[in-house]
PDB file with one MODEL, atoms N, CA, C and O in Angstrom:
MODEL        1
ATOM      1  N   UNK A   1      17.779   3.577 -10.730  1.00  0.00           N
ATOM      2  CA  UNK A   1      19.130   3.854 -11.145  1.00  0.00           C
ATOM      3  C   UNK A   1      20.038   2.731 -10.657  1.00  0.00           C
ATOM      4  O   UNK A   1      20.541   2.788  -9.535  1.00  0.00           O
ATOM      5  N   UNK A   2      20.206   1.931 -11.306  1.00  0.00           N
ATOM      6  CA  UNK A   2      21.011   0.727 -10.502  1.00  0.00           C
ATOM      7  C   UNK A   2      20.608  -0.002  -9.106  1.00  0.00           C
ATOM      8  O   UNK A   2      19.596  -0.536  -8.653  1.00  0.00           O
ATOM      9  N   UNK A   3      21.439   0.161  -8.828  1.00  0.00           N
ATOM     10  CA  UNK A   3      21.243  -0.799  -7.486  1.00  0.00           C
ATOM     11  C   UNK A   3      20.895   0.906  -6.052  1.00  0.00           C
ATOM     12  O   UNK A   3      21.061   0.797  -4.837  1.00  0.00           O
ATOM     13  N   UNK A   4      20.533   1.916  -6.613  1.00  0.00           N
ATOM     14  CA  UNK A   4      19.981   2.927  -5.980  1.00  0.00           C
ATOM     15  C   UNK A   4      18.191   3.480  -5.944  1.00  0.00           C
ATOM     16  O   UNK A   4      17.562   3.534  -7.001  1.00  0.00           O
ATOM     17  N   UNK A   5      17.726   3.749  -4.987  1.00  0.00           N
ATOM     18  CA  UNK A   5      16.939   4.468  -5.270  1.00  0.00           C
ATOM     19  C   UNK A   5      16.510   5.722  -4.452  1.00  0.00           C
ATOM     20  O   UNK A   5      16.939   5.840  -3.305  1.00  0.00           O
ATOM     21  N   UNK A   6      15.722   6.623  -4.959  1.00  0.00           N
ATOM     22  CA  UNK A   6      15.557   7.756  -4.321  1.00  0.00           C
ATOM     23  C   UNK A   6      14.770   8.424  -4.019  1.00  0.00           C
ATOM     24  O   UNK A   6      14.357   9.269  -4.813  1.00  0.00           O
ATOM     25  N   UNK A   7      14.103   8.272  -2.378  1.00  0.00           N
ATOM     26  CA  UNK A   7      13.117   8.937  -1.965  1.00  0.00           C
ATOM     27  C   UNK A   7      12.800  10.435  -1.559  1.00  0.00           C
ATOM     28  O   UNK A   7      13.401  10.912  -0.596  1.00  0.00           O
ATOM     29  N   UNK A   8      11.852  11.216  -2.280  1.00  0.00           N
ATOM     30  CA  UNK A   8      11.920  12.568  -2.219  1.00  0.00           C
ATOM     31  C   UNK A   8      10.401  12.331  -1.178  1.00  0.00           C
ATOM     32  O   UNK A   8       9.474  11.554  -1.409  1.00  0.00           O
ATOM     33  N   UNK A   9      10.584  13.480   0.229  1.00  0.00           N
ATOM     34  CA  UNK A   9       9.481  13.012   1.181  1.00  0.00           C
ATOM     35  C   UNK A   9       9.524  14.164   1.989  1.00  0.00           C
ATOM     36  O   UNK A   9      10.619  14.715   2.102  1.00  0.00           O
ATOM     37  N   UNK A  10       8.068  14.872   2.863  1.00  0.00           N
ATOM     38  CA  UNK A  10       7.951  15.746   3.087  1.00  0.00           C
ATOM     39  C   UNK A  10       7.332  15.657   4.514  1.00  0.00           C
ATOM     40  O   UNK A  10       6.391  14.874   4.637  1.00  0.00           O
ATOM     41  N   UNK A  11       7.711  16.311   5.537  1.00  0.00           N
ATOM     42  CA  UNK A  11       7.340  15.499   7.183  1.00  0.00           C
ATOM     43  C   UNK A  11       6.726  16.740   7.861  1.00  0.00           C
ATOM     44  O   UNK A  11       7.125  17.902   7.928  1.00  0.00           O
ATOM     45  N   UNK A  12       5.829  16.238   8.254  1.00  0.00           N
ATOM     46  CA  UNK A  12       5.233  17.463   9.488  1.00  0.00           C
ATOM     47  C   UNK A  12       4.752  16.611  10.653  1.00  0.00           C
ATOM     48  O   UNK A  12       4.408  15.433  10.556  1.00  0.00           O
ATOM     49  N   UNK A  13       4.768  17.386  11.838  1.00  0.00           N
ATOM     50  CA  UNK A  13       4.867  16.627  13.061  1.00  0.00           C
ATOM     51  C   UNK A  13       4.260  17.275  14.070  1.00  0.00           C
ATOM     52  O   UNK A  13       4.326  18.465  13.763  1.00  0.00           O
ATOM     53  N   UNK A  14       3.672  17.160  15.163  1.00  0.00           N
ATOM     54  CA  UNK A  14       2.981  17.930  16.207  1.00  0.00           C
ATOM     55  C   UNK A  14       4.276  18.887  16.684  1.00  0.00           C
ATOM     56  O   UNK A  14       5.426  18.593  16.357  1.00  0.00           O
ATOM     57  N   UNK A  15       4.037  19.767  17.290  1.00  0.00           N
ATOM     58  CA  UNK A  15       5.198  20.898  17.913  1.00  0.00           C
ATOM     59  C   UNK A  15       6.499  20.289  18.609  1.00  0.00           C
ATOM     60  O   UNK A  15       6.354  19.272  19.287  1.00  0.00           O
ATOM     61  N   UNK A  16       7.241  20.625  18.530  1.00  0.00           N
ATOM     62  CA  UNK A  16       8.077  20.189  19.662  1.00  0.00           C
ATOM     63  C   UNK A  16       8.768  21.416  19.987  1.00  0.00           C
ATOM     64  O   UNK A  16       9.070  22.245  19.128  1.00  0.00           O
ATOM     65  N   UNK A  17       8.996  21.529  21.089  1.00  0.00           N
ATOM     66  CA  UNK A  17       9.142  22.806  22.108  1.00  0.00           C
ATOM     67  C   UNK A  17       8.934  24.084  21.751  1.00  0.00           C
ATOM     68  O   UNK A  17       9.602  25.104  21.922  1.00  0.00           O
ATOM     69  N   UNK A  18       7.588  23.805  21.068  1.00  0.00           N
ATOM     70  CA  UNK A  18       7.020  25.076  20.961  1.00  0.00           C
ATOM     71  C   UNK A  18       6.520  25.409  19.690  1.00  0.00           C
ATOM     72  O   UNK A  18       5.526  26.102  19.475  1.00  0.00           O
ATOM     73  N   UNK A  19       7.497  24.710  18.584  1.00  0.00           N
ATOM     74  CA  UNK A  19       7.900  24.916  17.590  1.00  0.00           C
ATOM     75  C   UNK A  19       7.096  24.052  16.533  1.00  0.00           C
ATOM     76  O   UNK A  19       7.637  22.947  16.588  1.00  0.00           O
ATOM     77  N   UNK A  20       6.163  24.005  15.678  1.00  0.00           N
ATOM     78  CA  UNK A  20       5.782  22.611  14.496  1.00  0.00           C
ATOM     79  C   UNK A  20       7.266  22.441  13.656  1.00  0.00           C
ATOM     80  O   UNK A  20       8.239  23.177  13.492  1.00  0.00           O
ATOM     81  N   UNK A  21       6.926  21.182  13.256  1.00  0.00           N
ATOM     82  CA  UNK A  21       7.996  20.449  12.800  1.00  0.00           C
ATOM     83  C   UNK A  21       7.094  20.339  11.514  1.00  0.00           C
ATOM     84  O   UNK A  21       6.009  19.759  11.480  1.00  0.00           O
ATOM     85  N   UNK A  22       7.945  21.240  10.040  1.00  0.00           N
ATOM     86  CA  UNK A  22       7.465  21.076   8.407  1.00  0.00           C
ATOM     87  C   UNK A  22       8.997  21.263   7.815  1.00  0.00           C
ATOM     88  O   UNK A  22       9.757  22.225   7.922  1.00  0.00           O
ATOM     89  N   UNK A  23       9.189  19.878   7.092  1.00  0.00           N
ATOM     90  CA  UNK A  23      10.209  19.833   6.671  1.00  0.00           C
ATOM     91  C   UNK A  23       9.900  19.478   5.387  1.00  0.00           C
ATOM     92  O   UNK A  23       8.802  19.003   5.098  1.00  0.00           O
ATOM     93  N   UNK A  24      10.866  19.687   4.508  1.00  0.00           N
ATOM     94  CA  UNK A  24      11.309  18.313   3.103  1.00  0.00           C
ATOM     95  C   UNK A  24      12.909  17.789   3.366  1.00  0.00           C
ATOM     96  O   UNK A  24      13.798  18.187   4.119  1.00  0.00           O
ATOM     97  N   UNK A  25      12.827  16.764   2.426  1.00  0.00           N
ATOM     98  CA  UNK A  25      14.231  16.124   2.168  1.00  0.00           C
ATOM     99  C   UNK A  25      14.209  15.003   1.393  1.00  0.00           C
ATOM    100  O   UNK A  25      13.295  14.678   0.635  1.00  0.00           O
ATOM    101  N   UNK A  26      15.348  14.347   1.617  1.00  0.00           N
ATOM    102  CA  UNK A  26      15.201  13.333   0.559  1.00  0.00           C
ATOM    103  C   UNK A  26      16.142  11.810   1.168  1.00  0.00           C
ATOM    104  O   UNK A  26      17.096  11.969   1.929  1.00  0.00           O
ATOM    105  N   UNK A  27      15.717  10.422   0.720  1.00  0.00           N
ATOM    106  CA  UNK A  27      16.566   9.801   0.860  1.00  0.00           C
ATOM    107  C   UNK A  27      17.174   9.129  -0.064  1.00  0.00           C
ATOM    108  O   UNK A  27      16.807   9.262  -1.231  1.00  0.00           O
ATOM    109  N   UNK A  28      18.188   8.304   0.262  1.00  0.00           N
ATOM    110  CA  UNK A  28      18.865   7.541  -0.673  1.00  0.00           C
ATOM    111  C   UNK A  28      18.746   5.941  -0.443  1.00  0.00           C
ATOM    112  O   UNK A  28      19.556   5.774   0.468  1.00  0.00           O
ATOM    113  N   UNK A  29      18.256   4.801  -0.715  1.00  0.00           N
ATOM    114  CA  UNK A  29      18.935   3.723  -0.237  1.00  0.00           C
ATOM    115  C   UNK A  29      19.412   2.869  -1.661  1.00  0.00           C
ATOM    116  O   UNK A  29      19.127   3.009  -2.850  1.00  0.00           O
ATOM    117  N   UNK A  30      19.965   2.268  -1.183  1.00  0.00           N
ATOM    118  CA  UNK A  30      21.760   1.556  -2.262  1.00  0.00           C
ATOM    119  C   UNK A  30      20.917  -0.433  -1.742  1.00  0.00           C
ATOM    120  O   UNK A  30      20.986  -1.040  -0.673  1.00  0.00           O
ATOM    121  N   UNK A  31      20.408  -0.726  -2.737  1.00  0.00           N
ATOM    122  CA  UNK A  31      20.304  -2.151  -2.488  1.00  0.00           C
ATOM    123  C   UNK A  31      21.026  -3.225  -3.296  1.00  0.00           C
ATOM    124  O   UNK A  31      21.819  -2.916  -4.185  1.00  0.00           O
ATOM    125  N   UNK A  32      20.697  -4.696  -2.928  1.00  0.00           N
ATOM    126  CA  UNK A  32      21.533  -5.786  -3.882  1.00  0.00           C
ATOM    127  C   UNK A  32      20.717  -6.742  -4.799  1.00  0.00           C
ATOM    128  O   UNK A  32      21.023  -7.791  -5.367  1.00  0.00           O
ATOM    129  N   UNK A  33      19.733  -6.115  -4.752  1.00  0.00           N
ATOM    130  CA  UNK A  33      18.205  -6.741  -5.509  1.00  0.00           C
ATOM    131  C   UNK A  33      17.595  -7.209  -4.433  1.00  0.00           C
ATOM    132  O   UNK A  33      16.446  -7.275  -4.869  1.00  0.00           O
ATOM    133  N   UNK A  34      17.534  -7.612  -3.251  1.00  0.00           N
ATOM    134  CA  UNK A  34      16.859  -8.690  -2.252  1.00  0.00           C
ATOM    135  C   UNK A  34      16.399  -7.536  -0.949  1.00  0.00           C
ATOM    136  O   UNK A  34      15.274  -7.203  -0.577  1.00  0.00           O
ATOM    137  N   UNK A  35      18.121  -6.993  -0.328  1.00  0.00           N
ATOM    138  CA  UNK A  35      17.706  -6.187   0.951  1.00  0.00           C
ATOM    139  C   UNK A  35      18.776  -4.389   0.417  1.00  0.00           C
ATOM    140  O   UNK A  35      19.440  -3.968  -0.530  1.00  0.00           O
ATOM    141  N   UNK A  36      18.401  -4.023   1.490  1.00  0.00           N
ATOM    142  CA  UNK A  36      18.700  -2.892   1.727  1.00  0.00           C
ATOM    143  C   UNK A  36      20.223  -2.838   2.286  1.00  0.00           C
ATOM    144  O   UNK A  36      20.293  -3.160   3.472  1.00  0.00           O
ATOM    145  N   UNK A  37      21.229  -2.559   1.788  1.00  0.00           N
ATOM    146  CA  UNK A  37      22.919  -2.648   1.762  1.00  0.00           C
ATOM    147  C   UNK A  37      23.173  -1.209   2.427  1.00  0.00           C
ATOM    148  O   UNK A  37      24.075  -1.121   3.260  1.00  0.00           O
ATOM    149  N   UNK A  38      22.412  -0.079   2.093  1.00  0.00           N
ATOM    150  CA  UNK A  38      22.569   1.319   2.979  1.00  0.00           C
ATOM    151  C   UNK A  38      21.783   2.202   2.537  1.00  0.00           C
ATOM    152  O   UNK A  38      21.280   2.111   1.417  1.00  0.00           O
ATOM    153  N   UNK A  39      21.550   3.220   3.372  1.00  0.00           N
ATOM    154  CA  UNK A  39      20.864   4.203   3.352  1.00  0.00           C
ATOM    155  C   UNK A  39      20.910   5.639   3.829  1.00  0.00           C
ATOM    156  O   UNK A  39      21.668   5.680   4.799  1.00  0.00           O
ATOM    157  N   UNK A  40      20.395   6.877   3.540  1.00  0.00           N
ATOM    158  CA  UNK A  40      21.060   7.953   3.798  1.00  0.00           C
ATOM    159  C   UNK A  40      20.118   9.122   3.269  1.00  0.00           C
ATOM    160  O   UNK A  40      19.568   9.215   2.172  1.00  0.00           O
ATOM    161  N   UNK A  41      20.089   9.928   4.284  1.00  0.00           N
ATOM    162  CA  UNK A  41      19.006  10.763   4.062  1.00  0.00           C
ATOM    163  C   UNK A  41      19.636  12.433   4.782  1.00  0.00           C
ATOM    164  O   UNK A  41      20.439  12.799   5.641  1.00  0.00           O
ATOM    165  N   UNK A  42      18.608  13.102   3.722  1.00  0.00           N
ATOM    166  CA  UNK A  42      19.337  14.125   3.535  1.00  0.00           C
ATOM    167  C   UNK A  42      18.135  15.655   4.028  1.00  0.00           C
ATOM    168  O   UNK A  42      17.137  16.079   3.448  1.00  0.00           O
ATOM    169  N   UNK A  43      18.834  16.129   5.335  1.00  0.00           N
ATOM    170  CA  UNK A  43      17.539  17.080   5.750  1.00  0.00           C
ATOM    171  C   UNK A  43      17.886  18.546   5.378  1.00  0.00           C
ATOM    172  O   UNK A  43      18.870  18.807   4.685  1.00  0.00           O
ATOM    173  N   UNK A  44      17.133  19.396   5.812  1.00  0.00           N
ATOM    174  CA  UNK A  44      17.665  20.914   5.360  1.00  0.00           C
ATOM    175  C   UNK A  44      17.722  21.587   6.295  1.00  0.00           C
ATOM    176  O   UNK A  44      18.106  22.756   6.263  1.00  0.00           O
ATOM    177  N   UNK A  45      17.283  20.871   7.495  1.00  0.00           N
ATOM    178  CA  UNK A  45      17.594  21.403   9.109  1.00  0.00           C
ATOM    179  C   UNK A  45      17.210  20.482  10.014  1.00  0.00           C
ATOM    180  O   UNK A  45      16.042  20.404  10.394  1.00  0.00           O
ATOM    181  N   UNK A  46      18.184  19.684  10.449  1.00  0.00           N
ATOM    182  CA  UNK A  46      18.197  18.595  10.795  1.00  0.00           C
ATOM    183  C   UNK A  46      18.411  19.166  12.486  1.00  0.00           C
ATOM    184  O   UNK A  46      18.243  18.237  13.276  1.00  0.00           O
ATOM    185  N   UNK A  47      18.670  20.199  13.008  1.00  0.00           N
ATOM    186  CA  UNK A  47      18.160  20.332  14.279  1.00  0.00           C
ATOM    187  C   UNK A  47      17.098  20.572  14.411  1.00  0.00           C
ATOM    188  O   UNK A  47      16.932  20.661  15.627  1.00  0.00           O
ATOM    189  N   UNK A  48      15.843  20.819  13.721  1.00  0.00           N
ATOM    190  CA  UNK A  48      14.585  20.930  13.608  1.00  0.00           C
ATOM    191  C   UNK A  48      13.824  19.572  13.924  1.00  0.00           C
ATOM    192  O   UNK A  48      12.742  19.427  14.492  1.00  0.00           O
ATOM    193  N   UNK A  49      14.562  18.755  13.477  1.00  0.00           N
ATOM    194  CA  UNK A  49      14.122  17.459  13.450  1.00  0.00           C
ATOM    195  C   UNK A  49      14.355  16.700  14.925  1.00  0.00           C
ATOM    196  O   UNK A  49      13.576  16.158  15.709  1.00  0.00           O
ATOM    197  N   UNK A  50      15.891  16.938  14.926  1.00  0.00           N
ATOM    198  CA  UNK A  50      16.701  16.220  16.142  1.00  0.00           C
ATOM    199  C   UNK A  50      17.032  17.473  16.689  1.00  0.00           C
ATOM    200  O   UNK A  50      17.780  18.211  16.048  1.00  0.00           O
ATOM    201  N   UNK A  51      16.526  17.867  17.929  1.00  0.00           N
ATOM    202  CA  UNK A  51      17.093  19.522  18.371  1.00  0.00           C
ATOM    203  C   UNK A  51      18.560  18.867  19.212  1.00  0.00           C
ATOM    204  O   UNK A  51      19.588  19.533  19.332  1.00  0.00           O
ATOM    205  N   UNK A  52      18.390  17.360  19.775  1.00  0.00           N
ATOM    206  CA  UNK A  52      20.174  17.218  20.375  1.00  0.00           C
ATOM    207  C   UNK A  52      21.264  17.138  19.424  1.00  0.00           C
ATOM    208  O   UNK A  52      22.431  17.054  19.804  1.00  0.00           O
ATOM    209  N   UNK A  53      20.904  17.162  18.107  1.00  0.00           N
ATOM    210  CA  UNK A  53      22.440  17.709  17.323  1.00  0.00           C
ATOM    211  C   UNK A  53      22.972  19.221  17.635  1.00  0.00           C
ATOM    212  O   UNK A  53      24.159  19.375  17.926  1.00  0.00           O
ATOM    213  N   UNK A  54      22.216  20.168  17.580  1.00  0.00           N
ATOM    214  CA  UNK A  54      22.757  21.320  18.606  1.00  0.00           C
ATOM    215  C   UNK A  54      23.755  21.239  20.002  1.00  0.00           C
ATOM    216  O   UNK A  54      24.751  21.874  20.350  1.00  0.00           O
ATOM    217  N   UNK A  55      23.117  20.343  20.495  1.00  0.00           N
ATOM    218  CA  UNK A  55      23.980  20.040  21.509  1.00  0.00           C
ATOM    219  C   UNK A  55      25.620  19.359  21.100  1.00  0.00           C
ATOM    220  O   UNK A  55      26.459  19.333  22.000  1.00  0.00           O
ATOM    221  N   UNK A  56      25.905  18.939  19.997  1.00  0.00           N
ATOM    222  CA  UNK A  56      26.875  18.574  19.606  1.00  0.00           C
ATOM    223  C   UNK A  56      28.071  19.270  19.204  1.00  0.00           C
ATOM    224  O   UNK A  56      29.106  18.729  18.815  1.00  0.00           O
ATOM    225  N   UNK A  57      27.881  20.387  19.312  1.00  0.00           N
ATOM    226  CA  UNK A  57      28.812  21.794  18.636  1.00  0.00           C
ATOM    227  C   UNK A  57      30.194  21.913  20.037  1.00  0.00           C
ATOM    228  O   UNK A  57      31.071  22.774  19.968  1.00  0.00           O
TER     229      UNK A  57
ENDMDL
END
């Protein structure tokens, strides 16, 4: 899609505190034909992933 593209990707991970880590999501990155200009990704429980965003409240 232009100067976008879009990764659809699915993560599982050994436990972390106790817990397995099975996610989906998706990313975005925005290039200029050569490199990577930005990127951005999109979780569906992103304290699952990162449990110190909880701590951020």
């Amino acid at each position: 899609m232009g100067n976008r593209a879009v990764l659809r990707w699915y993560l599982t991970a050994a436990e972390l505190d106790g817990k397995p880590v099975s996610q989906h999501g998706c990313s975005v990155v925005e290039h200029d034909g050569k490199r990577i200009t930005r990127m951005w990704t999109y979780y569906p429980d992103v304290a699952q992933v990162f449990p110190a965003v909880l701590q951020l409240e």
